[in-house]
N, C-alpha and C positions, 0 to 999 in steps of 0.2 A: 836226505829225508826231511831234515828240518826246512830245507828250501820249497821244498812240494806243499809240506803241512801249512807254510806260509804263504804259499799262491793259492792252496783253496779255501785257506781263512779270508784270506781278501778279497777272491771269488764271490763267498757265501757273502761276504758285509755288503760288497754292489749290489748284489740280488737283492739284501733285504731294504739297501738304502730303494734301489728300481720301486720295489713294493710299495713300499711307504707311500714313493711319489703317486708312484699310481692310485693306492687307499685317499691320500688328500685330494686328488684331483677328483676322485670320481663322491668325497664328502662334497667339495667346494662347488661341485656340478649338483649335488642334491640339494646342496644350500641354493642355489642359483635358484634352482627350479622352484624349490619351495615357496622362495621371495617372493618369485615371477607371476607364481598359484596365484590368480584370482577367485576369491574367494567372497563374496555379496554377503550384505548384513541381509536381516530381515527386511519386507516393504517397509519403507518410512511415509508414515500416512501425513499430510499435510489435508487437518480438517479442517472440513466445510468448503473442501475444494473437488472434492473426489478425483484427487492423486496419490498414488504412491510411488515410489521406487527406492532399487536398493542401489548401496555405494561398495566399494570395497573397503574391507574391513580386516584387521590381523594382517600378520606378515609383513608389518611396518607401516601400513597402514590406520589411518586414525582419523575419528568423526566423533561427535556430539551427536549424531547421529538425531538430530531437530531441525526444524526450519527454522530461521531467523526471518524478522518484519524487516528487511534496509530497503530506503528509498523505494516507494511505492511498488517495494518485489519482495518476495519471501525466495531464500536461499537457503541450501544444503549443500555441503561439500566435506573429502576428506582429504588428506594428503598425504604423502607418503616421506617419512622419511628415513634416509640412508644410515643411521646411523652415526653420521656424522653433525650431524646439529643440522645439515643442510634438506631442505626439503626439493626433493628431484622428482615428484611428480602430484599433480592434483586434477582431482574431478571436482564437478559442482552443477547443480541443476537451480536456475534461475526463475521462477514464477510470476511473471510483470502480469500485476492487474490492471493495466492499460497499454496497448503494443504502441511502438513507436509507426510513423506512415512509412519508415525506410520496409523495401521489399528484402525476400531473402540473398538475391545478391549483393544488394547494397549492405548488406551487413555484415556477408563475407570478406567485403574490400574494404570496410570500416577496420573486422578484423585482423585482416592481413598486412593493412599500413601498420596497426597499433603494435604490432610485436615485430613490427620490421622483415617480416616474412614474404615466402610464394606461396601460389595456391599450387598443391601438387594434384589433387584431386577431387570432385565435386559428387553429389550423388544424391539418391534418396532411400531412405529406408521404412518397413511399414510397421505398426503394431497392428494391435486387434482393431483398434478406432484410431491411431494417428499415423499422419504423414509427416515424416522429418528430413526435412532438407540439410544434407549435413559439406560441410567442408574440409578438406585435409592441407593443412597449412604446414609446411617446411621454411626455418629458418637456414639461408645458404651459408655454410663454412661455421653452422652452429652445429650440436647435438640436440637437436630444438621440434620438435614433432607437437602437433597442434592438430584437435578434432574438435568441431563446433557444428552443432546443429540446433533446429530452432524449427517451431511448430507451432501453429495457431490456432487457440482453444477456444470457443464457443464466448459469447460475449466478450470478445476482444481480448481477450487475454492470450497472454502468451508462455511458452513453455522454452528454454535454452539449454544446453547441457554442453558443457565446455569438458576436454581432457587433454590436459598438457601432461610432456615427456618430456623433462629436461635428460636423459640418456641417451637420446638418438634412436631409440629403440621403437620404430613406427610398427611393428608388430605388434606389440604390449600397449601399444598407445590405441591402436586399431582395434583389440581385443575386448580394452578398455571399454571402448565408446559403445561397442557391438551389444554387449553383459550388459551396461546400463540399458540400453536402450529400449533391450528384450523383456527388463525388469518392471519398464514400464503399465501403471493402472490406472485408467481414466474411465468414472464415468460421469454421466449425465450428474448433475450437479441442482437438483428441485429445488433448494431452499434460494438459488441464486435466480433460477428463472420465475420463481413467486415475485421474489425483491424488485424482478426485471417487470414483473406485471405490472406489481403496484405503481412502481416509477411512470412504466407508460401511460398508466390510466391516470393518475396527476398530470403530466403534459396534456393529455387528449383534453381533460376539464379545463386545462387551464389554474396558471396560478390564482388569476383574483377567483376563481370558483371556491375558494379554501378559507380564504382571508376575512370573509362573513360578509353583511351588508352592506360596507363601508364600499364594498366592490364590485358591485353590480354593475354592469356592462354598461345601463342606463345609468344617466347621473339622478342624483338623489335631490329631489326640491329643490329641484334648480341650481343647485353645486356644479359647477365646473369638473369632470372628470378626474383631471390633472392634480386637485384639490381635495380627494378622496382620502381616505390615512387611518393607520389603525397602529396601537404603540401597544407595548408591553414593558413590564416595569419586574424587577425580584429581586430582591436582599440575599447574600451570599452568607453563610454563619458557616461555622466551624463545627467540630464535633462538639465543644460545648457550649454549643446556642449562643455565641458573642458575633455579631454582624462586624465582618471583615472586609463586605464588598459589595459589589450588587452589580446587574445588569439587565442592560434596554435593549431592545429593537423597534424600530419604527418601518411601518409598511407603507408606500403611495403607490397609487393606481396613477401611469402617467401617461399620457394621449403620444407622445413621442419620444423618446431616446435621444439623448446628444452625443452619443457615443460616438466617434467615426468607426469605428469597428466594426459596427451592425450595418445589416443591407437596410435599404430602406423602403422595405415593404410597408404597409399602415398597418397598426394592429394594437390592440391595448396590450400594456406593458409595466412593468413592473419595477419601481424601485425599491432598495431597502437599507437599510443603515443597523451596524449594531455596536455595542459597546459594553467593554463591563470593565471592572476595576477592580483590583489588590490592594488594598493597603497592609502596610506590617512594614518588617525588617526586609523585606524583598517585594517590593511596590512593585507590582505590572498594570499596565492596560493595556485594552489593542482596541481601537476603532476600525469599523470596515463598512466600505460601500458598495453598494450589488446595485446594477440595473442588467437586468435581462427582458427577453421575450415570454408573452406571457405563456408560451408554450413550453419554455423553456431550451428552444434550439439554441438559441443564441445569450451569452452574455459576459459581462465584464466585471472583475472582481477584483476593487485595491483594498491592501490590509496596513496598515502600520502599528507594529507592537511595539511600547517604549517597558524596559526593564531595568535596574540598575546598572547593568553590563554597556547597555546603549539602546539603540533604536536599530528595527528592522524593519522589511516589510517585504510584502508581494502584490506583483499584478498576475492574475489570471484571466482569461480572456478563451470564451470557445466561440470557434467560430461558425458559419455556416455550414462547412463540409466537415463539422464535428471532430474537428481537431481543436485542444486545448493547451493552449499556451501558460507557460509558467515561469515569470520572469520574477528572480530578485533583488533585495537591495540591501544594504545596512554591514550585517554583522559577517553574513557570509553571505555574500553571493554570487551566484553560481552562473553558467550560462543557461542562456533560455534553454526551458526543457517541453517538447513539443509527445502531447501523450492523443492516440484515440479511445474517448470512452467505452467502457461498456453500457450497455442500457442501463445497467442498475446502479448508476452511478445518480447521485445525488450532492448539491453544492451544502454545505452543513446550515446556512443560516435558513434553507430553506427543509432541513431535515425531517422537522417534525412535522409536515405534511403526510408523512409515511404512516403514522399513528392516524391520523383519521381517516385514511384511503382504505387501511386496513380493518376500519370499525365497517368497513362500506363494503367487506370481500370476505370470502369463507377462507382465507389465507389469515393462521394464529400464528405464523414464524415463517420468517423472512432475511435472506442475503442481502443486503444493500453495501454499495462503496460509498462510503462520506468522505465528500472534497473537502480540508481544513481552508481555511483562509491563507493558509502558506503553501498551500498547493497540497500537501501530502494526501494517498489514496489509503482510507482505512478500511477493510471490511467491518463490517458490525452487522450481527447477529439480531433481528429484533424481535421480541417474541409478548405476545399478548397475554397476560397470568390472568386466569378468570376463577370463579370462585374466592378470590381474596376479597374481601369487604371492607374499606377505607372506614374511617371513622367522620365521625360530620364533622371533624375540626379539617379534616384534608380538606373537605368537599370534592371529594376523587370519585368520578363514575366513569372510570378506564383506568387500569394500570397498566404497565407496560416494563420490559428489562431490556437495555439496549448492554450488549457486548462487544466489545471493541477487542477486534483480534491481533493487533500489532506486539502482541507478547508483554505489555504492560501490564495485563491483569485488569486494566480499567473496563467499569463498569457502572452501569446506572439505571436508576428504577422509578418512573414519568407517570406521572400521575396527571390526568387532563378533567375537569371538570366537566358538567351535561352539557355546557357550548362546547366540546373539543377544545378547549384550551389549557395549554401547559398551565397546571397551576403551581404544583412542587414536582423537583427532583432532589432524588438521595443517591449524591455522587461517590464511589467507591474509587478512590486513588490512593496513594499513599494513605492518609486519612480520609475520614467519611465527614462532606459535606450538605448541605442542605440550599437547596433554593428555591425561595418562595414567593409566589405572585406579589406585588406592592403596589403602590402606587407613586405617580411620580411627586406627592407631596413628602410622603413618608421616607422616598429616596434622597429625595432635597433636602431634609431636614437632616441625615444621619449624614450626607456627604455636600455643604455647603460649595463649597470649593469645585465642584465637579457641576454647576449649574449651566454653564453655558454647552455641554453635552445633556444634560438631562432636559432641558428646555429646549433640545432640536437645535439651537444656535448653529452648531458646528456639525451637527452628523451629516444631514442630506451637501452640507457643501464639503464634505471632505473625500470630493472624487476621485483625490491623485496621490498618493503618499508624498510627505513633502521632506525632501533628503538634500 
């Protein structure tokens, strides 16, 4: 009897150990699933773009769920991780507001060297308004699964969305790409194709049509064309009113370009030079030189900034078939980087043309991209405030708020006098500065030492960064 009672004690204990195994197994299969649940946050709007889309979110998953401004792209991504510190899978959607000239093959193969992978499968997928070319990339004798696709947005701009799987798991990587893609919301984008008007109607006129009398297409009492020029001068102050800085630009109307860069069509043309200066405990300047076409197709742009860190600089260079070149030097520099614009793209020293094109247009807010002197592509916001009434010390008859969307919060508010001319801005960065129209006697006097710049000496010869 005791022998029976002891074979079905140990009967029941296998049964219940069987059970168990089978309850963990089918917990550890709900945990799987769970994991695996894709699960989309809200649209993530990137404004002034009219994009949205969602990412995966919860279940290990994790976002900031914002765009980030890096390198002439706004980006969003989340990643996934395992629980072990290690992260085994990530999405990201990529927003270039200038496409590179590579086609979408070429970008799959760029892809596919850069992770050491195959192409295992190629394709296209649609939205309501986009066409996505997408790639399925396998890394051989990895667990390594890659989805990359890429689309081309109205004024040049482009659109990426990458999703890697470091599990092997190309079903979940595939599901991935599918969710996002389906998430996607595009539209029409008005305040960019304003920005895009304005810009064209500045080319169509022409730059010296902007630049006042000094530019008139005919020479002036017999002045030589080439001999034309128009300068600007403004004291830099701090928030409290103590002169810290200043800076110039100077404008020449020039009969021909010595660029090798430019074709050489005939046509009046445009040089310009600008400069400003920091002094304090963290001394900067940057000098920069522009000759372009007076249409604006074509032109060439050196910067060099000296800082206490050291000396930097850039060439910029667009050329006929409107691809722009961005080559640097000094503190980092990088390889050349080859972007196509969009129309509403603008070079910064010629920016404030925007402000009078738009005193000439029933457009009071406008998208534009400003080219810095170191290549970077900003969006900025520009919008014309009426109703506000300057005081006769401004002598302001236009105000204006330019916003600058790279995530800095920077912002500023241009005041142009009854010629159109920048007369003061109230810069909003860190702290709030002031710059105010001068002349170049009053600039001489406050910065002695800075005279062979303020006197032209050295700007219109400083064509080449010198390293």
């Amino acid at each position: 009897m005791n022998g029976t009672h002891e074979t079905k004690k140990y009967a029941a204990d296998k049964i219940a150990l069987l059970g168990l195994l089978i309850v963990a197994i089918l917990i550890a299969r709900l945990i799987i699933a769970s994991r695996s649940a894709i699960v989309l946050s809200e649209p993530i709007k990137l404004n002034y773009a009219g994009l949205s889309v969602s990412l995966p979110t919860g279940n290990g998953w994790q976002s900031e769920k914002r765009w980030k401004y890096r390198e002439n792209a706004f980006t969003l991504s989340s990643f996934f991780d395992s629980g072990s510190g290690r992260v085994t899978g990530l999405t990201s959607c990529r927003y270039l507001l200038a496409t590179t000239p590579a086609t979408s093959d070429m970008l799959f193969k760029e892809k596919t060297s850069a992770v050491g992978g195959a192409i295992a499968d190629t394709g296209q997928t649609w939205t309501d308004k986009l066409t996505i070319n997408w790639v399925h990339i396998k890394k051989p004798k990895a667990m390594f699964e890659m989805f990359f696709g890429t689309t081309r947005l109205p004024n040049n701009r482009q659109l990426d969305i990458e999703v890697y799987q470091a599990m092997g798991n190309a079903d979940l990587a595939g599901r991935l790409f599918k969710h996002i893609t389906e998430s996607l919301k595009f539209e029409d984008n008005h305040l960019l194709e304003a920005g895009s008007e304005i810009i064209a109607e500045v080319k169509r006129k022409g730059l010296d049509s902007f630049l006042g009398s000094h530019f008139d297409k005919e020479p002036q009492n017999g002045a030589p064309l080439d001999n034309q020029s128009r300068e600007n001068f403004f004291l830099i102050k701090d928030a409290a009113g103590r002169i810290i800085g200043f800076a110039m630009d100077v404008f020449v109307a020039a009969a021909v370009l010595q660029s090798p860069d430019f074709s050489q069509d005939a046509q009046p043309d445009i040089q310009a030079a600008s400069f400003y200066y920091i002094r304090g405990r963290y001394d900067r300047q940057q000098v920069t030189f522009f000759q372009g076409r007076n249409n604006l197709d074509e032109f060439a742009w050196t910067s060099e900034t000296s800082r206490t860190s050291g000396r930097s600089g850039a060439e910029i260079v667009l050329d006929k078939a409107g691809t722009m070149t961005v080559r640097k030097f000094g503190l980092k520099a990088d390889e050349d980087k080859n972007y196509r614009l969009g129309s509403a793209a603008i070079p910064d020293i010629l920016a404030d043309l925007t402000f009078t094109q738009m005193l000439d247009s029933s457009h009071k807010k406008i998208l534009v991209d400003i080219i810095d002197a170191e290549g970077a592509i900003i969006p900025a916001v520009i919008s014309r405030i009426e109703g506000q009434q300057p005081t006769a010390a401004e002598e302001a008859a236009y105000v204006f708020k330019v916003e600058l969307l790279d995530g800095q919060g920077f912002s500023e508010q241009v005041y142009l006098d009854s010629q159109r001319r920048v007369s003061k801005r109230l810069l909003q960065q860190e702290n709030i500065y002031t710059i105010e129209r001068s002349s170049a006697e009053n600039v001489l006097k406050q910065f002695p030492k800075r005279a062979d710049f303020i006197l032209r000496k050295k700007m219109l010869e400083q064509n080449q960064p010198q390293y």
